[in-house]
C-alpha positions as CSV (number, residue, x, y, z in Angstrom):
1,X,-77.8,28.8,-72.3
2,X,-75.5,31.6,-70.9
3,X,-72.0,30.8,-71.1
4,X,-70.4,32.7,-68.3
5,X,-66.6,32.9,-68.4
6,X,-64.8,33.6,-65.6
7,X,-61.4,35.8,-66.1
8,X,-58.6,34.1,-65.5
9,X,-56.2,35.5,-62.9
10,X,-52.2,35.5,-63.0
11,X,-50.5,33.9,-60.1
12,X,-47.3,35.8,-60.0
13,X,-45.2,32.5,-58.1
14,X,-41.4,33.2,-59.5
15,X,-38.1,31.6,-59.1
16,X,-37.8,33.6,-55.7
17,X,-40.7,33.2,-54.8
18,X,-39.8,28.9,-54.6
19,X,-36.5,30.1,-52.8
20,X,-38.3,31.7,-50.3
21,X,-40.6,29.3,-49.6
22,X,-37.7,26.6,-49.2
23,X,-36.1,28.6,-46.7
24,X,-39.2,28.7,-44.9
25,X,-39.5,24.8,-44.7
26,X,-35.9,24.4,-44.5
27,X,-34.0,23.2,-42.0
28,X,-31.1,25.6,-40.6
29,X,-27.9,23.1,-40.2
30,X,-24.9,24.5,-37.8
31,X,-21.4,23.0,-37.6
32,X,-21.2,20.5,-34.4
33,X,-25.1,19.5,-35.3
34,X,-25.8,16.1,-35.4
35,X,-28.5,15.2,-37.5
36,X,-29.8,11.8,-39.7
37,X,-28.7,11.4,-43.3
38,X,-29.4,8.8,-46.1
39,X,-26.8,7.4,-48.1
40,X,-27.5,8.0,-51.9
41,X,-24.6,8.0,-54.0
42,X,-21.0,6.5,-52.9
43,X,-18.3,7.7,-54.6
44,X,-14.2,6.5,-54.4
45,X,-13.2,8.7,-52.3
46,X,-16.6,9.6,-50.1
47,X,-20.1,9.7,-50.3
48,X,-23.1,12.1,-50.9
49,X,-25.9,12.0,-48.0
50,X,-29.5,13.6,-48.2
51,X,-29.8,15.4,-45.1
52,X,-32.9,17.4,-46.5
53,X,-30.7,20.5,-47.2
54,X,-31.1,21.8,-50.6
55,X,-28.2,20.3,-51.8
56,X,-26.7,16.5,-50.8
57,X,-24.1,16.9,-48.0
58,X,-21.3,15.5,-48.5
59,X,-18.7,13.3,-46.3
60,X,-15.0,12.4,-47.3
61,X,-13.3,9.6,-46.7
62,X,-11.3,10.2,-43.9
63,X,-14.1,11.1,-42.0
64,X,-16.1,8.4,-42.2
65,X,-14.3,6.2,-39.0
66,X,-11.9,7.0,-36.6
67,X,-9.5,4.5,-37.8
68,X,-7.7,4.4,-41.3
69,X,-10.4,3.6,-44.1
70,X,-9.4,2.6,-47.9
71,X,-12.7,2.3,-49.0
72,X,-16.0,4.1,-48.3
73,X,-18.0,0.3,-48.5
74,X,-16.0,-0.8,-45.5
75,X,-18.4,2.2,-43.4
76,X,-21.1,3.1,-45.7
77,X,-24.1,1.4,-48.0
78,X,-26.3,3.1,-50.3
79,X,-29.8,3.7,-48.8
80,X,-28.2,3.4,-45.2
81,X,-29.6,5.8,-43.1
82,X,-27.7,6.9,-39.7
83,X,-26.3,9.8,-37.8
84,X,-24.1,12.4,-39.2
85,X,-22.0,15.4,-37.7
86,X,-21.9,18.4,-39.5
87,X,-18.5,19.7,-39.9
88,X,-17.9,22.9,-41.7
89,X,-20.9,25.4,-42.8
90,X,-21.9,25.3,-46.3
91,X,-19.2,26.1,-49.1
92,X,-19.9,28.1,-52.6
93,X,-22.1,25.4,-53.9
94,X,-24.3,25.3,-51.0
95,X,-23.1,22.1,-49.7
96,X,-22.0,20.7,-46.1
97,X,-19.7,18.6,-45.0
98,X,-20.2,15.8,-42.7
99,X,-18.4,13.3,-40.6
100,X,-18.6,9.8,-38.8
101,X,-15.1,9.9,-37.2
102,X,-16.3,13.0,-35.0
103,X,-19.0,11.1,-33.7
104,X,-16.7,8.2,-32.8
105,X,-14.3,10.4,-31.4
106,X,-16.5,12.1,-28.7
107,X,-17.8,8.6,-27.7
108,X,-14.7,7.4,-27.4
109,X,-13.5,10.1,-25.0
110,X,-16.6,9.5,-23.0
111,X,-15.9,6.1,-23.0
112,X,-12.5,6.5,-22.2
113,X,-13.8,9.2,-19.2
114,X,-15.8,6.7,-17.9
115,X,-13.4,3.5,-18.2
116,X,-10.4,6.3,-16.2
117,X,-13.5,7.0,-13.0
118,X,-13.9,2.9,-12.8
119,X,-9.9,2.9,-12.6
120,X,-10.3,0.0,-14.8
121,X,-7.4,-2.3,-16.4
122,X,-7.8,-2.1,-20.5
123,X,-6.0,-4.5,-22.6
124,X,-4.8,-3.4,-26.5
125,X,-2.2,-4.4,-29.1
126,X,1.1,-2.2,-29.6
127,X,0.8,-0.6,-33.4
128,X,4.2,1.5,-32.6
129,X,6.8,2.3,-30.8
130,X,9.4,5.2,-31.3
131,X,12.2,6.2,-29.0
132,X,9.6,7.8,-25.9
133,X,7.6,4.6,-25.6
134,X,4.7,2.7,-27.1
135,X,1.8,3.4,-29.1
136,X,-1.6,1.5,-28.6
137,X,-4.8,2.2,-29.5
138,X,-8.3,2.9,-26.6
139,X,-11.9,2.7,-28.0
140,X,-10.0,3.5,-31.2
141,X,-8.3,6.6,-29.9
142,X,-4.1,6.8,-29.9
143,X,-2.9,6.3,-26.7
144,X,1.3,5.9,-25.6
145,X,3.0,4.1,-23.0
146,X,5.7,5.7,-21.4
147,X,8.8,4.2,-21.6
148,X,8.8,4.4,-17.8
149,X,5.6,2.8,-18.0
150,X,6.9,-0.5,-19.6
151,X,7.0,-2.8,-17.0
152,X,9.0,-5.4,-19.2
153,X,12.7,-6.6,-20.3
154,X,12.2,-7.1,-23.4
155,X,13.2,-4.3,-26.2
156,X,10.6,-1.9,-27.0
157,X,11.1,-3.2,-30.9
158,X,9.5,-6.7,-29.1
159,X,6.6,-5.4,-28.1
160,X,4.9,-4.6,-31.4
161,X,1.4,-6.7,-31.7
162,X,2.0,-7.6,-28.3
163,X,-0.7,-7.2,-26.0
164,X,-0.5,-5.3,-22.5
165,X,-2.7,-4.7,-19.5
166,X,-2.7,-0.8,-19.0
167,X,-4.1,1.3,-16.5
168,X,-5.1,5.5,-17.2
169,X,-2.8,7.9,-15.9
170,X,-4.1,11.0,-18.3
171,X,-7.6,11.6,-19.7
172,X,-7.3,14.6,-21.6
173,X,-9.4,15.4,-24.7
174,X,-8.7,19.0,-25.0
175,X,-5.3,18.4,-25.3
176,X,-5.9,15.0,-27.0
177,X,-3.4,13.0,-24.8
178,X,-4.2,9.5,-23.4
179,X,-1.6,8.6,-21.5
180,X,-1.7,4.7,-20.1
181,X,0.9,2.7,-17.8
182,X,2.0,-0.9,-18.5
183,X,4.1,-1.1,-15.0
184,X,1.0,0.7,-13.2
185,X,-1.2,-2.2,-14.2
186,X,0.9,-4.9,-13.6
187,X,1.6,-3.2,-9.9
188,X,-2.0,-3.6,-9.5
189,X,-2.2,-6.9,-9.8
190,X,0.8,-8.1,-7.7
191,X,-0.9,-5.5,-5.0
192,X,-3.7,-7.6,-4.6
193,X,-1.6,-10.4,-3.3
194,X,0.9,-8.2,-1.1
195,X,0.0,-6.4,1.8
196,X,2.1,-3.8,3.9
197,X,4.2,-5.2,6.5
198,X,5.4,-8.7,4.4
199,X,8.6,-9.9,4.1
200,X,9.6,-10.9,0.0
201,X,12.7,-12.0,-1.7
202,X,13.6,-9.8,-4.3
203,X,16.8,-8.7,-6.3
204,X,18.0,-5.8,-7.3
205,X,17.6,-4.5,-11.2
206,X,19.3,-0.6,-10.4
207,X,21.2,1.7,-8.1
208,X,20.2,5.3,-8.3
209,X,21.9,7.7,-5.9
210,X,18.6,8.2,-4.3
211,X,18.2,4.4,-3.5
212,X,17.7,1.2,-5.4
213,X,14.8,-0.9,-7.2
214,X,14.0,-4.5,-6.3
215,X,12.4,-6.5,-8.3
216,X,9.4,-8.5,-6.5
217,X,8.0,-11.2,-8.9
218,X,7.7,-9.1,-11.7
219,X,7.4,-5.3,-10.5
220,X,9.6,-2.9,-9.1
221,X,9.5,-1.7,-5.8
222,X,11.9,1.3,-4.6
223,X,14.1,0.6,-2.0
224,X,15.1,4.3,-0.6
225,X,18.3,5.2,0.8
226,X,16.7,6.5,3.7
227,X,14.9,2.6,4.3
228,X,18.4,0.9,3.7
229,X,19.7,1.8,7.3
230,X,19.5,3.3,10.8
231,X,23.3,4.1,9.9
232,X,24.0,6.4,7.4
233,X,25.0,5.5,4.1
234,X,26.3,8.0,1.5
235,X,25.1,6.0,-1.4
236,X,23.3,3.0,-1.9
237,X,26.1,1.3,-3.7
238,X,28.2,0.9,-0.7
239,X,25.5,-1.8,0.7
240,X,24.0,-3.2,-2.7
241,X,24.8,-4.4,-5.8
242,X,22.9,-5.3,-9.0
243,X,21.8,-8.7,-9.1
244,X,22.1,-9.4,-5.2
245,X,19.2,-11.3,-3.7
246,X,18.0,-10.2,-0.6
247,X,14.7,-9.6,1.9
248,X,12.5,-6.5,2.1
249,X,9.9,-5.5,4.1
250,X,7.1,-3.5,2.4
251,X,5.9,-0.6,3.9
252,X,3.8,1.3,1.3
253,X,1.3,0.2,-1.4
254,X,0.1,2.9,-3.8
255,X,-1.6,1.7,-6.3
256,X,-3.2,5.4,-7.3
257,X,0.8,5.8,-8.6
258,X,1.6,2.5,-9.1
259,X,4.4,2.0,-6.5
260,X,5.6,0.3,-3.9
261,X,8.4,1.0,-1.4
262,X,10.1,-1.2,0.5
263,X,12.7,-1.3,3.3
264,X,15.4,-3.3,5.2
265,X,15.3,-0.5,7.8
266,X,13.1,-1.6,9.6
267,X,14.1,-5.4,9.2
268,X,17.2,-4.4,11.5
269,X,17.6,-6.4,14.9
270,X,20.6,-3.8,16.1
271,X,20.9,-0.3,14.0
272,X,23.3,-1.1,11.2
273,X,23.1,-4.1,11.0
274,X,22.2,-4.0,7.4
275,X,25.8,-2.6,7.0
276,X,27.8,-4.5,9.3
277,X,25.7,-8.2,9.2
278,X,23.1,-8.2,6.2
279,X,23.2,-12.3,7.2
280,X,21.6,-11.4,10.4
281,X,18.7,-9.1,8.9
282,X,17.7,-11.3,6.5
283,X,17.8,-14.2,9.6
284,X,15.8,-11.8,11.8
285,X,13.8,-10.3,9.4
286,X,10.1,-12.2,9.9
287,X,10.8,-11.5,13.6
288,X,11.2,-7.8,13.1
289,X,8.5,-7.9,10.8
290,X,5.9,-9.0,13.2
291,X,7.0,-5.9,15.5
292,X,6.6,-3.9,13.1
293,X,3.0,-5.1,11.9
294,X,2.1,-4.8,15.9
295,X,3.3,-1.5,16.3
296,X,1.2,-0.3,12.7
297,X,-2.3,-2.2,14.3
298,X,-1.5,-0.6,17.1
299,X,-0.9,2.9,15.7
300,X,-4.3,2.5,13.6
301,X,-6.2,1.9,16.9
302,X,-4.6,5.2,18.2
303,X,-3.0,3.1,21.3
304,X,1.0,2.7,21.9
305,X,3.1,-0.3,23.2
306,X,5.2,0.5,26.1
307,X,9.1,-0.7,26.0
308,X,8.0,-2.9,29.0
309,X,6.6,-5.3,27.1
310,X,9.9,-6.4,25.8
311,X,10.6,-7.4,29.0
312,X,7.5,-8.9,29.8
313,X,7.9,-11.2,27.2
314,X,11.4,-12.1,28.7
315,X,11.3,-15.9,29.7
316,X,12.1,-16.8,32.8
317,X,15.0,-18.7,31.9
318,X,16.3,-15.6,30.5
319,X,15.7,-13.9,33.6
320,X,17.6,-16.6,36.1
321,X,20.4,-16.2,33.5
322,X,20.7,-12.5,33.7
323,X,21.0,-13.1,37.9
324,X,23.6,-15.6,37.4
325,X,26.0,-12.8,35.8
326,X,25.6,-10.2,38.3
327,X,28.1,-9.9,40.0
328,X,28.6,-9.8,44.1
329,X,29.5,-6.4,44.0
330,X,26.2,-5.8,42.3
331,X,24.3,-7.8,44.7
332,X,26.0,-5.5,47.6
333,X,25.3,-2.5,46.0
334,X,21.8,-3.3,45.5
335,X,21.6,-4.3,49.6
336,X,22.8,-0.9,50.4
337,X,20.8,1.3,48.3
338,X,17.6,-0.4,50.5
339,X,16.8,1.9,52.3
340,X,16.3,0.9,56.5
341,X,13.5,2.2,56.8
342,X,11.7,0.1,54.5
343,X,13.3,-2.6,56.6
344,X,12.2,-1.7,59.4
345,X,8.4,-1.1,58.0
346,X,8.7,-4.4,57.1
347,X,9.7,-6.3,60.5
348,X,7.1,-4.1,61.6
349,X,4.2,-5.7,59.7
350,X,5.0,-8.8,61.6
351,X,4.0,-9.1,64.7
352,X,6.0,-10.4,67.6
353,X,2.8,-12.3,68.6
354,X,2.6,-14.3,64.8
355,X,6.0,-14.9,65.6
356,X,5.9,-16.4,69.3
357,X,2.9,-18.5,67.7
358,X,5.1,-19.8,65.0
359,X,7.9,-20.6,67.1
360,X,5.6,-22.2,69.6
361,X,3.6,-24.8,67.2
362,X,6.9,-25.7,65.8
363,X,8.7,-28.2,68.3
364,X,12.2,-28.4,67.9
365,X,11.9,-32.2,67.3
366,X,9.9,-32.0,64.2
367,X,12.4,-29.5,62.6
368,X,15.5,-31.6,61.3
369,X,18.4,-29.7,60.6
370,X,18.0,-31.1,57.3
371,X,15.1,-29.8,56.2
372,X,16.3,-26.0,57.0
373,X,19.4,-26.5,55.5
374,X,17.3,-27.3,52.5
375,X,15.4,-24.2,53.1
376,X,17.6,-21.7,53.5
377,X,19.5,-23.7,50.2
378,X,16.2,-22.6,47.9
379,X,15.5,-19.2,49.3
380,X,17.3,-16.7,47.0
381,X,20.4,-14.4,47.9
382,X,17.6,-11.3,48.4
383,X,15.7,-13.2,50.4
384,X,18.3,-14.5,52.4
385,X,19.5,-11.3,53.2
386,X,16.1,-10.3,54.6
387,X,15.9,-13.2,56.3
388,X,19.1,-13.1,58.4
389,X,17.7,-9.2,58.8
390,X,14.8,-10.0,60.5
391,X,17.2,-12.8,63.0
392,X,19.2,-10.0,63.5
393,X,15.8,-8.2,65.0
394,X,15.1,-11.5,67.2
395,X,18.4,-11.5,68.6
396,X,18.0,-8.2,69.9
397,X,14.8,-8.6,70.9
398,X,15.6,-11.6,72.9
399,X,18.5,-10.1,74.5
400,X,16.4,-7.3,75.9
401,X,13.9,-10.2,77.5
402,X,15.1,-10.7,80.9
403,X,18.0,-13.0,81.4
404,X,16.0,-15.1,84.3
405,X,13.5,-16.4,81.5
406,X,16.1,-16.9,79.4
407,X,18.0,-19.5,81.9
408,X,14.5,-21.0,82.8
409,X,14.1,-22.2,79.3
410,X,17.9,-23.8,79.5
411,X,17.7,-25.5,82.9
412,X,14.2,-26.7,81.5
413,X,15.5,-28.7,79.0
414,X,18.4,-29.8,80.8
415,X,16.2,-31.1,83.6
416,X,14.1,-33.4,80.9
417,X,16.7,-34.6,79.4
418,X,17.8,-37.0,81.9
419,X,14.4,-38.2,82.7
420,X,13.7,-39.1,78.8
């Protein structure tokens, strides 16, 4: 039997050599990667991950939510397995650092994005206040109130736990400022029940020089100094004082800002008024306010109302009155601006032969004197005046016929009256 023996070769495989051939098989983690880890050791104050690096990762406590943690068990559980963010690059050791919070954060914001384009109304519980405003808290990002924003009467130091409707005004993550509005979301609401061109009681909460604000079941509405009056006013505390009740009219609605502005302006019967007779505004002010409501449908339409129609709309009661108080003088001077030659067109349009016709079919018997008194007692002053015009015309007309016919006529009726 031949016993062959094969020499036996060195493999040359060092420590090195098993670097290098990790790195090949290795993963290349960056900062801002997100990539899946497995919980395997938790520690008090964070936890160790197996991201498949050659060393565990490793995330601290106060990255693992986006709100305040005390203990790592409240986020984490060994053997979980979820999605981490890398944070920094690797350190001395060779080990990264992760984070949940960074995760949450950029979600947030793109929630928070997305919640700002729907120009939705968030609700959330105020955590803080200081002397700017109010602090509450947006898919778990800080957000503050304004204290402009703080549609309320009660002292900021109330609010806290409270909660508040609140509408976006800033969305900014590079800058990380979330902005909200308490008064802007609470405007919104009232909005949808008001509508440009109503009257509402409100009373006034402040004078400013620039005008004063009204409160309108709950919100504030700016009443300008430029909408108080047709008259001039040098400040708004010559016409209005806190606390006084009165009627506006509103005439803008922008719920993009969250304000409305109102006016008594236009609630004026006579310019000034608001200065002189506030009483009278407040009586008139429905009536102006439908004017004013015509005059805005018509303006969207693109047509105009002419001033005539005020007098169209004039009763006629209104009308007979406004005759009764002219006076003669009037009447006479309206008589002689006509001109005579109009006058004459119009005795001219009636001819001599309708007339004759008339005058014929009409027997002096079946004419009382009664019933023309009557007549000539119900035909109006102008018409009157045309009518003893147009006699005038007849007379002469009659005295150029010749006089023979003319004492016909007479010795005709003289001659019948015996025989009757």
């Amino acid at each position: 039997m031949i016993n062959l023996k094969t020499p036996g070769k060195e493999v040359g495989f060092t420590h090195e050599d098993f670097a290098a051939l990790l790195d090949k098989y290795d993963y290349h983690f960056s900062p801002g990667d997100i990539v899946a880890g497995t919980v395997f050791s938790i520690e008090p104050r964070g936890a160790l991950i197996d991201i498949g690096a050659k060393t565990a990762a490793y995330i601290p406590i106060q990255e693992m939510s986006i709100n305040r943690v005390e203990n790592p068990e409240e986020v984490l559980q060994s053997d979980e397995t979820r999605e981490f963010f890398i944070l920094t690059d690797e350190n001395e050791d060779g080990q990264l650092t992760l984070s949940i919070r960074r995760i949450e954060y950029m979600r947030a914001w793109e929630r928070v994005r997305q919640l700002q384009a729907e120009d939705a109304t968030v609700r959330s519980q105020v955590f803080a206040t200081n002397r700017g405003g109010a602090l509450v808290r947006i898919e778990g990002l800080r957000g503050f109130i304004p204290g402009s924003h703080i549609s309320t009467r009660k002292p900021k130091e109330d609010l806290l736990n409270e909660e508040l409707p609140l509408k976006f005004l800033e969305v900014d993550e590079e800058r990380n400022r979330l902005v909200l509005s308490h008064r802007r979301a609470l405007v919104e609401r009232k909005m949808n029940r008001l509508e440009v061109g109503e009257v509402v009681i409100g009373t006034v909460r402040g004078i400013k020089p620039y005008g004063a604000f009204i409160d309108i079941g709950g919100v504030s509405g700016l009443l300008h100094i430029s909408e108080i009056s047709h008259d001039h006013i040098d400040t708004p505390s010559t016409v209005l004082k806190v606390n006084d009740e009165l009627k506006v009219m509103i005439i803008d609605l922008d719920s993009d800002r969250g304000r409305i502005s109102l006016s008594t302006k236009q609630l004026e019967p006579e310019p000034g008024a608001m200065v002189k007779n506030p009483e009278l505004v407040y009586d008139k002010a429905e009536e102006m306010a439908a004017k004013f409501r015509e005059k805005m449908i018509a303006a969207q339409r693109g047509e105009t109302i002419p001033e005539e129609t005020a007098v169209a709309e004039t009763p006629e009661t209104e009308t007979t009155t406004t005759v009764a108080e002219t006076p003669e003088t009037e009447t006479t001077a309206a008589v002689a601006e006509t001109p005579e030659t109009e006058a004459t067109t119009a005795v001219a349009e009636t001819p001599e032969v309708e007339t004759t016709t008339a005058v014929a079919e009409t027997p002096e018997v079946e004419t009382p004197e009664t019933e023309a008194t009557t007549a000539v007692a119900e035909a109006p002053e102008t018409e009157t005046t045309t009518a003893v015009a147009a006699e005038t015309v007849v007379e002469f007309q009659v005295a150029e016929e010749t006089t023979g016919e003319t004492s016909t006529i007479v010795d005709e009726e003289k001659s019948e009256t015996p025989s009757e």
